[in-house]
N, C-alpha and C positions, 0 to 999 in steps of 0.2 A: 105241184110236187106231190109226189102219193106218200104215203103214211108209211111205206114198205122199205123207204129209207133212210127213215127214223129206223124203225125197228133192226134193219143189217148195219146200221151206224152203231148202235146199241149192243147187236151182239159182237160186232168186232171189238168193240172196248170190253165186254164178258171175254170174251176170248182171250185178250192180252192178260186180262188181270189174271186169269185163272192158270194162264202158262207161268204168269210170275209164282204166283201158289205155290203152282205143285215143281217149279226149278228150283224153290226154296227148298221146300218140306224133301225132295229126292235126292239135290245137289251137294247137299251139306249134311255128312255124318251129326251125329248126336255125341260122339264119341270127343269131338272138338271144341268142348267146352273151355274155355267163353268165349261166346264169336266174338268177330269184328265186325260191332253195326257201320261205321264210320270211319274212314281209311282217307288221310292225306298223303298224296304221292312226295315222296322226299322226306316224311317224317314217320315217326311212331305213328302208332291207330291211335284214333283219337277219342273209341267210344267205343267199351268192351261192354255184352251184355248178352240175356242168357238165350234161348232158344226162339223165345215167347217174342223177346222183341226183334229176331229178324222179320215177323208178318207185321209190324206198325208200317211198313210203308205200303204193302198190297193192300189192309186194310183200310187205311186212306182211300187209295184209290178204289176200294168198294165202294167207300160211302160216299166219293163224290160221284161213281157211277151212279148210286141210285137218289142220290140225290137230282143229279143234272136228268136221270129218266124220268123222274117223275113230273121234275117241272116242267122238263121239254115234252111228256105227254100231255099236261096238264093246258098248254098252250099251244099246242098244237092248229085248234083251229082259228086262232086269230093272229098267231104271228108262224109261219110254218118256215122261215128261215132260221129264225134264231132257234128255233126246237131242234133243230140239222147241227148248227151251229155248238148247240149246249153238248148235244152227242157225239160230236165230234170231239171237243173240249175234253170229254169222259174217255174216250179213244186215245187223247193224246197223254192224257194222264197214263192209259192203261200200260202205250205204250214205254212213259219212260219211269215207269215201275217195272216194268220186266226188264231193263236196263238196269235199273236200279239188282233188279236179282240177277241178273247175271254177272256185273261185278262183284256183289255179294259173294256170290258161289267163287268166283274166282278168284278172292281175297282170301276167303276160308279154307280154302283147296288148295291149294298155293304152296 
């Protein structure tokens, strides 16, 4: 397995987090203060909170990107599955944090 599919594993998960980012930071006036971090279907929101904490969940999945990049670089040449594996993991997060900001936006906009 070559090295080059770590690295497009890698930036597909940059990619997702960074769409969650900026569908936050664009999607949602400032003007709508106090968001809704946390919204249960059928009830009240359940967790009002101010601008700062809509990026706790993409920042999450920053930090387990670079976490999962560096171990899955780090081991690369003795285990080259699980390093694909870990990038993946970091992908699947990216992915359902842009999930995450899309309902966000769509709570807040609402």
């Amino acid at each position: 397995m070559d090295k080059k599919v770590l690295y497009i594993v890698l930036a597909v998960a940059a990619v997702l987090n960074l769409s969650g980012w900026l569908l936050l930071y664009f999607g949602i006036p400032e003007a709508n203060f106090p968001f809704i971090i946390k919204y249960t279907i059928g009830s009240p929101s359940d967790f009002w909170g101010t601008r700062f904490d809509l990026f706790l969940v993409p920042l999450l999945g920053l930090i387990i990107l670079f976490v999962n990049g560096i171990v899955g670089y780090s081991i690369y040449s003795k285990h080259q599955g699980l390093s694909v594996i870990m990038a993946g993991v970091a992908a699947y997060t990216g992915f359902l944090g842009l999930l995450y900001a899309f309902a966000t936006v769509y709570v807040n906009t609402y």
